[in-house]
C-alpha positions in Angstrom: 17.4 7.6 -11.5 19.8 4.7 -11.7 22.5 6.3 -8.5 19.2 7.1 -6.4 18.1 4.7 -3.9 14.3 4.2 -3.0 14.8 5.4 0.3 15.2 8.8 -1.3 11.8 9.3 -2.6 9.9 7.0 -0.5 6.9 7.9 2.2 9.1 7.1 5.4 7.0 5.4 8.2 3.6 4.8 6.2 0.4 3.8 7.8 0.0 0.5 8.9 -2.0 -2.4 9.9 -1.7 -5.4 11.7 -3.4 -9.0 10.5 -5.4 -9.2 13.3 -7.2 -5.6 12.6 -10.6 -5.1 11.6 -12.0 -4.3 8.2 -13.3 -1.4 9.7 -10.0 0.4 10.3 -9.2 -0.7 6.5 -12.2 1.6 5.7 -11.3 4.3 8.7 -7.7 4.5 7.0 -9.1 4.8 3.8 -11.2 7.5 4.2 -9.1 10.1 6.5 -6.1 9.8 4.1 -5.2 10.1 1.0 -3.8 7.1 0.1 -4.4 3.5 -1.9 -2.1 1.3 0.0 -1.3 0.0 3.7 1.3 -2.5 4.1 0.2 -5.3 7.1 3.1 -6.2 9.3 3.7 -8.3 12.5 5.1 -6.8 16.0 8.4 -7.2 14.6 7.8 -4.7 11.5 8.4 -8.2 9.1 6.2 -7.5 6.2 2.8 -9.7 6.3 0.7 -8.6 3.3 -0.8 -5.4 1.9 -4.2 -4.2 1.3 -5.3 -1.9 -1.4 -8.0 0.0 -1.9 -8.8 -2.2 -5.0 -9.1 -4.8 -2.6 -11.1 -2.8 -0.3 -13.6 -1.3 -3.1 -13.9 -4.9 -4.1 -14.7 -6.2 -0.6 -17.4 -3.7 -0.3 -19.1 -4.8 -3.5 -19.3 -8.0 -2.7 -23.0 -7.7 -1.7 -24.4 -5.6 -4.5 -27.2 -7.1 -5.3 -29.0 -5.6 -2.2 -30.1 -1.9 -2.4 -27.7 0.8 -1.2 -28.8 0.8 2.8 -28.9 -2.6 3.0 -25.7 -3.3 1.8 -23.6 -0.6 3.6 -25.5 -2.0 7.1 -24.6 -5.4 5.9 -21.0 -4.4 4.7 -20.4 -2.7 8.1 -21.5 -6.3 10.1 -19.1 -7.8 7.2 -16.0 -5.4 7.8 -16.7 -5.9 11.9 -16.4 -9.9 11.4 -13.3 -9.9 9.3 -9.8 -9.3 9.7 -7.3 -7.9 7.5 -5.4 -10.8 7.2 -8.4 -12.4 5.5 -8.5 -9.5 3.3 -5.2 -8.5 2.6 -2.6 -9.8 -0.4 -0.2 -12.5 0.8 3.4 -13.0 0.1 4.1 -9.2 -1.6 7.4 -8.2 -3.2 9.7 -5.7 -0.9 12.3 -3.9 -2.5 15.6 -2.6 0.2 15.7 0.8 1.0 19.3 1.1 -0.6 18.4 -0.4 -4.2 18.3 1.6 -7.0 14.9 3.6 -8.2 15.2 2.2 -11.6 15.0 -1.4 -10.0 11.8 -0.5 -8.5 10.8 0.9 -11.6 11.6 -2.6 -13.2 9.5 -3.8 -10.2 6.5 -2.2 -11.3 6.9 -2.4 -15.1 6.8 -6.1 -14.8 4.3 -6.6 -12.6 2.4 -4.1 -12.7 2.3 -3.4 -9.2 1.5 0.4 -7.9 3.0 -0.2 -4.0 5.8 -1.8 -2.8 7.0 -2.0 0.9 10.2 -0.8 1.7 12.2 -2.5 4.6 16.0 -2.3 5.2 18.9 -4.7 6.2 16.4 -6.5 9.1 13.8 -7.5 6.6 11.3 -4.5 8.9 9.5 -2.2 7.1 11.0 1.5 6.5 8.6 2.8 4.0 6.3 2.5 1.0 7.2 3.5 -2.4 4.3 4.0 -4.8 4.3 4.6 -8.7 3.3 8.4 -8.3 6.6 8.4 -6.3 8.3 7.5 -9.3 6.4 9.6 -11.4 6.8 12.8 -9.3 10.6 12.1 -8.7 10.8 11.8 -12.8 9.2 15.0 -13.7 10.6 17.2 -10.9 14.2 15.6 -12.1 13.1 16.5 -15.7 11.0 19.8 -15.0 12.9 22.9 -16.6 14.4 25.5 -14.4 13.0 28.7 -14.3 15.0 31.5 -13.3 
């Protein structure tokens, strides 16, 4: 893990927003892939934010004290009103393509953080690695052969 770089294991070209996006496409994303993380970036692939599904699930309960038709009517007019950069997490930690997998793995220990964006030399986004990344890569490298 410590000779591989990031860019090894990472999902290359991931699925992205842009700040000015509606919720609505936060939800469309969410729901026609399986995934729990879309990085936000500007027209020059710079790395604005990211938006999990946490953040999502939390946005959609923040009227809960209506019952469960009002709510998803008045979630819809909320998602329709908002944008993503109102939404998404500001100022997120990037790791380079070319660092190590274990520093990523530090990454993540510390903070406990389950996404980071990947960019490369230019500061634009390449990728998004995940923790189930790191997990997959680990027990495929430690998985026994079978002949």
């Amino acid at each position: 893990m410590e000779n591989v770089n990031i860019k090894t294991i990472m999902t290359s070209e991931p699925i992205v927003l842009g700040p000015n996006d509606c919720v609505t496409k936060v939800e469309e994303i969410f729901e026609t892939n399986n995934i729990h993380h879309i990085p936000v970036i500007d027209d020059n692939k710079k790395v604005l934010g990211i938006v999990s599904k946490t953040d999502f699930l939390m946005a959609c309960q923040s009227l809960t004290f209506y019952n469960k038709d009002f709510k998803n009517e008045k979630n819809q007019r909320l998602f329709r009103s908002l944008l993503v950069e109102e939404l998404m997490t500001k100022d997120v930690a990037k790791v380079n393509e070319d660092q190590s997998l274990m520093f990523a793995a530090g990454i993540f220990k510390e903070n406990l953080f389950h996404a980071l964006p990947v960019v490369n030399k230019n500061n634009e986004l390449v990728g998004i690695i995940t923790t189930f990344d790191l997990i997959g890569y680990a027990y495929k490298e430690r998985a026994p052969q079978i002949y």
